[in-house]
C-alpha positions as CSV (number, residue, x, y, z in Angstrom):
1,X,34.4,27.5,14.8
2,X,32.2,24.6,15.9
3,X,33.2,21.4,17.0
4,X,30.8,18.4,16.5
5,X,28.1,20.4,15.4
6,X,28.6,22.8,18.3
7,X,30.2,25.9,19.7
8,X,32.2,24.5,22.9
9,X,33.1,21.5,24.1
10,X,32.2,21.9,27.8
11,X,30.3,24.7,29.3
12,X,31.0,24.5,33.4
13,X,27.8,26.5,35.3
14,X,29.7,28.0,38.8
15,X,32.9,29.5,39.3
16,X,34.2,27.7,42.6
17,X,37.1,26.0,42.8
18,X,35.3,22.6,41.4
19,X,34.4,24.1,38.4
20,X,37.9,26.4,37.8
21,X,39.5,23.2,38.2
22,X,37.1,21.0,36.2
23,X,37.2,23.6,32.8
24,X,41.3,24.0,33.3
25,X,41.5,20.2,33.1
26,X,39.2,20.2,30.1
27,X,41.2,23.1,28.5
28,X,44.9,21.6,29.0
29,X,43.1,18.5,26.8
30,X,42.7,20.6,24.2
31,X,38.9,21.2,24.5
32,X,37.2,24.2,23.9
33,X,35.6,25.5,27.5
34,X,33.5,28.5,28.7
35,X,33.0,29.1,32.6
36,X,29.4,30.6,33.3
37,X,29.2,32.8,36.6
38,X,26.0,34.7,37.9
39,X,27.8,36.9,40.1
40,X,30.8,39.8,39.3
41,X,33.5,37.0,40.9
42,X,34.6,33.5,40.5
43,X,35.3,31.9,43.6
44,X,32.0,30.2,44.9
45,X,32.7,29.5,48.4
46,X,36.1,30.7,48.5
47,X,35.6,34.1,47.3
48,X,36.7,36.8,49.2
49,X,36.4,40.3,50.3
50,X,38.5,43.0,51.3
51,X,38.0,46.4,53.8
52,X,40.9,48.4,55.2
53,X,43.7,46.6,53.9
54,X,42.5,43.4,55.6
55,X,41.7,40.4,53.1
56,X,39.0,38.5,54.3
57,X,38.5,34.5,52.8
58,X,34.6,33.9,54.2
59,X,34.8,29.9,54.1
60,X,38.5,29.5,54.6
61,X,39.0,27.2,57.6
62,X,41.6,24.8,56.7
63,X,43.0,22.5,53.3
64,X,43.6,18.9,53.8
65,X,45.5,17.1,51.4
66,X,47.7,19.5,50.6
67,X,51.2,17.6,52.0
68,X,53.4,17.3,48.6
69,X,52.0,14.1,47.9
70,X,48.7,15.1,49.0
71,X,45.5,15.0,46.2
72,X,45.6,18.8,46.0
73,X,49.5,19.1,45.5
74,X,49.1,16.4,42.9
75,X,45.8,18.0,40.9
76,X,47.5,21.6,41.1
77,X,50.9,20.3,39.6
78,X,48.7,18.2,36.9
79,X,46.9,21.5,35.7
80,X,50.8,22.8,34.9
81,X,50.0,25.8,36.4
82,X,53.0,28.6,36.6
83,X,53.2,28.0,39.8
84,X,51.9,25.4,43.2
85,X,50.8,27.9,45.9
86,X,52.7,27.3,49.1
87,X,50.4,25.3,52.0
88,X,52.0,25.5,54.9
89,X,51.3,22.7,57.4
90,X,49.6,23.5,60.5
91,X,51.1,22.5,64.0
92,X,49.5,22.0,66.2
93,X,46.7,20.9,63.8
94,X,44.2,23.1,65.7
95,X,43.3,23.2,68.7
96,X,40.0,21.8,70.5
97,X,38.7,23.9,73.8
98,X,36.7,22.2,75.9
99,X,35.5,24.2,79.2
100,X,38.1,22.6,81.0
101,X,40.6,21.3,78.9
102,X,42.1,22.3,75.5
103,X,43.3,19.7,72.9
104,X,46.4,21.6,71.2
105,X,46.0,18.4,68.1
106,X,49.6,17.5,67.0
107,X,50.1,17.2,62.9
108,X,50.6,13.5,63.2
109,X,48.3,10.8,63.9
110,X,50.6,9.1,66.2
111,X,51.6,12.1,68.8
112,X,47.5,12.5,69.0
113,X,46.9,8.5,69.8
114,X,49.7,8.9,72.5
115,X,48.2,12.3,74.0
116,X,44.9,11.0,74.4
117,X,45.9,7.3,75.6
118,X,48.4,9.5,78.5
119,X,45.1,11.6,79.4
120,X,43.1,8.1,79.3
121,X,45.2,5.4,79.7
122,X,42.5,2.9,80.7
123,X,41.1,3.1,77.1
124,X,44.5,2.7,75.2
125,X,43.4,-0.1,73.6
126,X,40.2,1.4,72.8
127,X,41.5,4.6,71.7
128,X,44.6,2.6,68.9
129,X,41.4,0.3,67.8
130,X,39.4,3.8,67.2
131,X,42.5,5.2,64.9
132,X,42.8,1.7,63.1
133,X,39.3,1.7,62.7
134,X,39.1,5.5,60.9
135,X,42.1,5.0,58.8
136,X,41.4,2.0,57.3
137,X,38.1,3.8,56.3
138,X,40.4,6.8,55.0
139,X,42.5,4.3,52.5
140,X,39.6,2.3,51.6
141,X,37.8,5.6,50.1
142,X,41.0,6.4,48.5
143,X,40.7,3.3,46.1
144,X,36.6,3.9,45.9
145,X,34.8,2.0,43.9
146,X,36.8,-1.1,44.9
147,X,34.3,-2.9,47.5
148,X,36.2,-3.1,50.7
149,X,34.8,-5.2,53.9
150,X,35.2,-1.7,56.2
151,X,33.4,0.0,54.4
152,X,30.6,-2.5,53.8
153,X,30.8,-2.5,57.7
154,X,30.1,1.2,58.5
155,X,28.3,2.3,55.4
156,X,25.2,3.2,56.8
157,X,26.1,4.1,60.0
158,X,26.6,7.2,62.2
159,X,30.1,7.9,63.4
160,X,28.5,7.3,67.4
161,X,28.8,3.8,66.5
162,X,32.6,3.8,66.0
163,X,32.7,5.6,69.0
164,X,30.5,3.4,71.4
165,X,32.3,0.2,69.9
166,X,35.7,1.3,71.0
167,X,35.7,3.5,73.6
168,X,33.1,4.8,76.5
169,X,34.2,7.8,78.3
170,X,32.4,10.6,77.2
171,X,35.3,13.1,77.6
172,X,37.3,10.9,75.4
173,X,34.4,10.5,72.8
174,X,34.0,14.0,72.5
175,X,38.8,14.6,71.6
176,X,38.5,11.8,69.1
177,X,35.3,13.1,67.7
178,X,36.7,16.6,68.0
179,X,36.6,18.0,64.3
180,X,33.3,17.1,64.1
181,X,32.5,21.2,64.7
182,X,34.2,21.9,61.1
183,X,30.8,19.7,59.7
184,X,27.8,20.8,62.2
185,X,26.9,17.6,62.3
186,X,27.9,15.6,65.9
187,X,28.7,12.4,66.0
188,X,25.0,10.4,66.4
189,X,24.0,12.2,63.1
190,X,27.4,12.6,61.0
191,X,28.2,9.8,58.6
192,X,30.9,7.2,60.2
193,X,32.3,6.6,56.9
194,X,33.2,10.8,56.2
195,X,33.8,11.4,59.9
196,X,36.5,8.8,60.0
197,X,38.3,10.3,56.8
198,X,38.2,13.9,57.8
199,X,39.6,12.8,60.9
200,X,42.3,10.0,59.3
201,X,43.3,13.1,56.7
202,X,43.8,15.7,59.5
203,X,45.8,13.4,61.7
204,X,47.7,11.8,59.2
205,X,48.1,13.8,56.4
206,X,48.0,17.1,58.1
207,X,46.3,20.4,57.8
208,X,47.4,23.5,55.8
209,X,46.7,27.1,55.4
210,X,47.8,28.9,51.9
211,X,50.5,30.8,52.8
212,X,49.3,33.5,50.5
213,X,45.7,33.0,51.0
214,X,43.3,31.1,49.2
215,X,41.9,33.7,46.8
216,X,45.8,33.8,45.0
217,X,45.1,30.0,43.9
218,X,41.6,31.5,42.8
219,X,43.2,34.3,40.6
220,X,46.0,31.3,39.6
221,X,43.1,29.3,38.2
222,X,41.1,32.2,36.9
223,X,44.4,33.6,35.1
224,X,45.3,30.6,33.7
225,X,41.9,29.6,32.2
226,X,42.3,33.1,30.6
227,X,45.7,33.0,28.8
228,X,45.0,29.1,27.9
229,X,42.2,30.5,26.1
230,X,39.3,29.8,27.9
231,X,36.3,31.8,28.1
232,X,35.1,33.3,31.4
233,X,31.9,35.0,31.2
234,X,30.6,36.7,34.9
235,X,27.5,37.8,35.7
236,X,26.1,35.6,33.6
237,X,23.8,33.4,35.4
238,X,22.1,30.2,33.5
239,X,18.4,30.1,33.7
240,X,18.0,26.8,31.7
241,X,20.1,23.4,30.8
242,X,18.6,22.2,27.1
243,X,18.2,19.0,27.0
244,X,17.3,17.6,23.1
245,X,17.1,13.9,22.3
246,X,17.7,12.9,25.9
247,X,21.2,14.5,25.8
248,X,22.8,17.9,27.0
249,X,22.7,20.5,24.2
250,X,23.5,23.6,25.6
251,X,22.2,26.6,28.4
252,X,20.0,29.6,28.4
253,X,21.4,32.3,30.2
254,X,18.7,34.4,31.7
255,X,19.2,37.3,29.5
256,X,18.2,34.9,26.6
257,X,21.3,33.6,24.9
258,X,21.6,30.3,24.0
259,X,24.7,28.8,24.0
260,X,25.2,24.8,22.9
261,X,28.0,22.5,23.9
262,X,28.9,19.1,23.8
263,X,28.6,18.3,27.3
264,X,27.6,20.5,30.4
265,X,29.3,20.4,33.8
266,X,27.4,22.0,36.5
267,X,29.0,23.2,39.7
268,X,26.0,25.0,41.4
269,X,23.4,23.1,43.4
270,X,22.6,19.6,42.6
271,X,18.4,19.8,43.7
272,X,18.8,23.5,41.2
273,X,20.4,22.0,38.6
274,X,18.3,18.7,38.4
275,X,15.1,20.4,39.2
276,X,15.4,23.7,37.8
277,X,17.7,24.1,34.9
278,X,16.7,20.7,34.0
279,X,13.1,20.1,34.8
280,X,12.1,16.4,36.3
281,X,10.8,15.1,33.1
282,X,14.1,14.4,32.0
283,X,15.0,12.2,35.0
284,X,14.8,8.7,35.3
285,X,12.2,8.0,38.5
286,X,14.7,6.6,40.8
287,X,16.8,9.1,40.4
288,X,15.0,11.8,41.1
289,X,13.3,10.0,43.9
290,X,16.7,9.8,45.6
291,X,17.9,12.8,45.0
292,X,14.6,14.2,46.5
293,X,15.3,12.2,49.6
294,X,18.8,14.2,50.8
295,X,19.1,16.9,52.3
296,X,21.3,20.2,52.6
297,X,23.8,20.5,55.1
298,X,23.3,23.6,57.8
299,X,23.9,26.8,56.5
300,X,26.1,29.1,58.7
301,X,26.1,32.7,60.8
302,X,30.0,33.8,59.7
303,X,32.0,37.2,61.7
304,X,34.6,38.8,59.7
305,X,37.2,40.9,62.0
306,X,40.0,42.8,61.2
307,X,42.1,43.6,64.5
308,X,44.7,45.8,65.7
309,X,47.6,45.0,68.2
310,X,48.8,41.2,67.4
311,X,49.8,40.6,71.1
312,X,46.2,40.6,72.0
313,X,45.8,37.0,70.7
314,X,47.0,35.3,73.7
315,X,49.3,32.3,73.6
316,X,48.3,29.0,72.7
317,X,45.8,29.7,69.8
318,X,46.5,27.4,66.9
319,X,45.7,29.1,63.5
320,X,42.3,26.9,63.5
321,X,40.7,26.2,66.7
322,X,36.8,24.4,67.7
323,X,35.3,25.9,70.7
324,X,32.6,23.5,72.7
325,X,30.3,24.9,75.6
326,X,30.6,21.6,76.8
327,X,30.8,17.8,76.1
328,X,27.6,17.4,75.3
329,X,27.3,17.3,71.4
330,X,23.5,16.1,71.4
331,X,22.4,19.4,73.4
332,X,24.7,21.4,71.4
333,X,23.2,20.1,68.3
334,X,19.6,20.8,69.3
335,X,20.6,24.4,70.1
336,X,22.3,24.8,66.6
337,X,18.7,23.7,65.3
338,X,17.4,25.8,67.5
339,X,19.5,29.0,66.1
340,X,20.3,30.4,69.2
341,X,24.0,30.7,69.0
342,X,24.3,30.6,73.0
343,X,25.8,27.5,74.4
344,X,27.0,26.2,70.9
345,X,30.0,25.0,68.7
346,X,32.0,27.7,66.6
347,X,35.0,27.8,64.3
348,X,37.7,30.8,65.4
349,X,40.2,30.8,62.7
350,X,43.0,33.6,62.8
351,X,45.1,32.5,59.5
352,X,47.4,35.6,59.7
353,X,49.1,33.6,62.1
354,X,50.1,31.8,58.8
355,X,49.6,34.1,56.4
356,X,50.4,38.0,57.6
357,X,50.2,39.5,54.4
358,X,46.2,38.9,54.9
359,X,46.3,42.1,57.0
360,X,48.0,45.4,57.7
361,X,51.5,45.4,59.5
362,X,50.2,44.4,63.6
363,X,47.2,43.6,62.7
364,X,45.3,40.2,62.7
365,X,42.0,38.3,60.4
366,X,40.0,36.5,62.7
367,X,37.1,34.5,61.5
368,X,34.0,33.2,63.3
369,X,31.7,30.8,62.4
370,X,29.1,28.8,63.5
371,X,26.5,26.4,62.2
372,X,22.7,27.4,61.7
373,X,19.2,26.2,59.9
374,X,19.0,28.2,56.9
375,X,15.6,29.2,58.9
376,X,15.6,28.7,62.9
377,X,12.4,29.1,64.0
378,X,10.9,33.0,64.7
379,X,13.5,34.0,62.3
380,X,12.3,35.8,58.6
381,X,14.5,38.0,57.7
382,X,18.3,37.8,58.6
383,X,18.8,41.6,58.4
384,X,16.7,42.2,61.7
385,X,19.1,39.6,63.8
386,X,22.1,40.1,62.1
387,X,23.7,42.8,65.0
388,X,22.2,41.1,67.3
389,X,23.7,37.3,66.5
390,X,27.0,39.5,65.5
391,X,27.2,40.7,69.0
392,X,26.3,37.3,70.4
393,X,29.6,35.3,68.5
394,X,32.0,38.0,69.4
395,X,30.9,37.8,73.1
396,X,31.2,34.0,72.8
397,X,34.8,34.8,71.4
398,X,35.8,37.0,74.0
399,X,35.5,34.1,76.5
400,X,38.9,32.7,74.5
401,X,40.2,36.1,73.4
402,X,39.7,38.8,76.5
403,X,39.3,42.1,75.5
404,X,38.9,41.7,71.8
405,X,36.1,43.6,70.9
406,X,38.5,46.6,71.8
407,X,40.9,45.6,69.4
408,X,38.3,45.7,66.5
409,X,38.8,47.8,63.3
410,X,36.5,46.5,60.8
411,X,33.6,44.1,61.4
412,X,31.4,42.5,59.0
413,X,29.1,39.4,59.1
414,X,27.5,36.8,57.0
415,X,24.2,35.4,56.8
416,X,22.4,32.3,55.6
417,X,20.7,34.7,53.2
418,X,23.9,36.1,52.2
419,X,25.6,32.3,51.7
420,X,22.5,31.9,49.5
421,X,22.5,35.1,47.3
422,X,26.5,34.6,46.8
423,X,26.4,31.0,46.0
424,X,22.7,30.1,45.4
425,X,23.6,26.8,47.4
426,X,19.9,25.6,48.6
427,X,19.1,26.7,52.4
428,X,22.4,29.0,51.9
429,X,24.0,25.1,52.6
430,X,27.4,25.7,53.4
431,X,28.6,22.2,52.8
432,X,26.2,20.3,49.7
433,X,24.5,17.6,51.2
434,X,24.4,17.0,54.9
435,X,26.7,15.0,56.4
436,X,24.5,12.1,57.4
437,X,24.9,8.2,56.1
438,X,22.0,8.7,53.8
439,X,24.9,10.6,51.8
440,X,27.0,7.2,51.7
441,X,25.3,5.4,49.2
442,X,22.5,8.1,47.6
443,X,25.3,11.1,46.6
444,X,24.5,12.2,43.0
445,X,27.8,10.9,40.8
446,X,29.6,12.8,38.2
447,X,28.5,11.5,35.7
448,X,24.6,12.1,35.7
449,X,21.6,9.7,34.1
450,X,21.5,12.5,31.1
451,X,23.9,12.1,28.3
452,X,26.5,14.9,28.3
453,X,25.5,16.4,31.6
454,X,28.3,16.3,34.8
455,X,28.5,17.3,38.0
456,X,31.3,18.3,39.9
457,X,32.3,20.2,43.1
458,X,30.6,19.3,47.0
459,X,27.3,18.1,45.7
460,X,28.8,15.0,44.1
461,X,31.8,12.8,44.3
462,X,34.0,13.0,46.6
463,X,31.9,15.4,48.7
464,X,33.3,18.1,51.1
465,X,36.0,20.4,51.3
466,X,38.6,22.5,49.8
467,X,40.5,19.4,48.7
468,X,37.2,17.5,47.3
469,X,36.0,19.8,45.2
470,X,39.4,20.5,43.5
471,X,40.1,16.6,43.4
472,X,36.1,16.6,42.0
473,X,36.7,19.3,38.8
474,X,39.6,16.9,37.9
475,X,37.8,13.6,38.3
476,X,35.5,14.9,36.3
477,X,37.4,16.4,33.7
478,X,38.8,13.1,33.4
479,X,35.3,11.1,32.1
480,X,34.5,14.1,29.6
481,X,35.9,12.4,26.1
């Protein structure tokens, strides 16, 4: 039956968790929904993979948000699912490993203010103005749209500045600017204004790893939409958005079906969906002027190991730890443009320290991952490097894990090209738009110029992570009469 002269009521183009959570809103309102994926699994980003009884989650690093008043607790338990996956807070929050000196980051804000004003104490007042300063930021952008004068004051600017205002040992710059690693982008480059509420949410809020892994609240969502009686169609990848009287009528998949809807809520890549499944005739000027003036965030060179004897991860490694060749984060940055994966950042996450049942009995998931141009220069085609930048991280890695290449039992790796075919993110982008103040103001919102078309999930509002796309598929749920 149609409904206002059409078949749906939404149709939501990509499968991650933005647009599961964006259709399950839509469907618990009553309105008629269908979920468009072009590959064989929902997921997006936070798919996963198994081999040998180990579960592997690709883009897993951490969930902020996700205390029981947290934004994701409160979206989950809106969406009445059966159940809330369990989040289990991380402590320490991770762990940062400088060459000579590791930062095991207590779960409260305070307990890290006090650890870095013992290590510096001629900068404690620097150091309690550079907290004040990031959380103010943090519960300004909760309440977003209201104008606030802090974020009037930084929007615009690179988190370096906050850093330079406040405090200026170098050592001390590079703790409080720690998490910085997660993004790829260091602190002259990253936006002040998203720096300061990654790090306000981590320190105050906390950080949290599903206990059962995050592909069980991918199957909760994807079960639910189900027996609700939503439509799921995979493999099914959208060629074209129709657009009739300056509204959003409908899709064409590739294989020629036409479907038509009352509104259309796209989850894939903004500069794809606007320039592609649109076409830039439908655009109002400015708009896609600015949209053409951001950019993607780096793309990413990801190892997947499954290991054997858990008493070879030695003491002190947090569940989520940043790894730095130095303090340096301007060299380290122009190596990660570079593409050389020698001297730079990386991500080693081991979440069976969390959650075991991600591999077999004595066994371990670890996780590696560093930042990378979709295209470093001399590079062509990812398959010929691939072994060769595998070897490269797990070397890197054995500087902080001894021995582990011994302890391997199943390896696999991701490349740009393979964040791009999974996801068909632009550059293989692991993050939407890069992290840089041009983001601040010029971010695509939900709602788009085009009657009827939405947005939702990292390419729009609020932006990054686990816990803004979920919080994005219900904002913009919410708009869609």
């Amino acid at each position: 039956m149609k409904r206002n002269g059409h078949a749906y009521d939404a149709l939501i183009i990509g499968g991650g968790l933005g647009g599961l959570t964006c259709a399950l809103a839509l469907i618990n309102r009553g309105k008629r929904v269908r979920l468009l994926e072009k590959i064989q699994m929902v997921g997006g980003y936070q798919g996963y993979f198994s081999r040998k009884g180990f579960l592997f989650e690709p883009c897993l690093h951490s969930v902020a948000e996700a205390s029981p008043n947290g934004a994701v607790t409160k979206v989950l338990s809106s969406l009445k699912l059966k159940e809330i996956p369990c989040f289990i807070k991380l402590d320490p929050a991770t762990s940062l490993i400088f060459p000579d000196k590791t930062y095991t980051v207590p779960a409260d804000l305070a307990s890290y203010q006090a650890l870095l004003t013992q290590d510096f104490p001629q900068h404690a007042a620097g150091i309690e103005d550079a907290f004040k300063i990031m959380n103010e930021i943090y519960r300004a952008l909760e309440k977003f749209p209201e104008k606030s004068p802090i974020l009037e004051r930084y929007q615009g600017k690179v988190f370096q500045h906050i850093l330079d205002e406040c405090v200026s040992d170098k050592k001390l710059q590079a703790a409080i600017a720690g998490f910085w690693g997660y993004l790829g982008t260091p602190p002259h480059h990253v936006s002040a204004l998203l720096l300061s509420a990654l790090n306000a949410s981590l320190f105050s809020e906390g950080n949290y790893l599903p206990r059962d892994g995050i592909n069980h609240l991918v199957k909760l969502l994807e079960g639910t939409i189900r027996e609700r009686g939503g439509e799921i169609s995979l493999n099914s990848p959208v060629k074209k958005i129709v657009i009739k009287d300056s509204k959003a009528w409908g899709v064409v998949l590739e294989n020629g079906e036409t479907i038509d809807s009352n509104a259309v809520v796209s989850n894939v890549d903004a500069t794809t969906t606007f320039f592609q499944m649109v076409g830039e005739e439908y655009l109002p000027a400015d708009f896609s002027s600015q949209v053409k003036k951001l950019k993607p965030s780096l793309s990413a060179f990801c190892v997947f190991l499954g290991v054997k004897n858990r008493g070879a991860i030695p003491e002190g490694l947090a569940a989520t730890n940043l790894i730095y060749p130095d303090y340096d984060s301007h060299s380290q940055y122009q190596r990660i443009l570079q593409g050389t994966i020698e001297r730079v950042p990386y991500c080693l996450v081991i979440p069976t320290l969390v959650a075991p049942s991600l591999a077999p009995q004595g066994h371990h998931v670890i996780n590696l991952c560093t930042h990378l141009p979709y295209r470093p220069e001399g590079i062509t085609n990812w398959k010929e490097k691939k072994e060769e930048y595998t070897e490269r991280l797990i070397t890197m890695a054995e500087k902080v894990i001894p021995g582990l290449r011994k302890q391997i039992v199943v390896q696999e790796a991701a490349t740009p090209d393979t964040l791009l075919r999974y996801t068909s993110n632009r550059e293989g982008a692991l993050g939407g738009w890069a992290y840089t103040p041009e983001t601040d103001a010029g971010r695509p919102f939900n709602k788009t110029p085009i009657e009827g078309l939405w947005l939702t999930g990292h390419w729009t509002f609020p932006g990054v992570g686990i816990h803004g796309v979920i919080t994005s598929g219900y904002l913009t749920a919410s708009m869609i009469s």
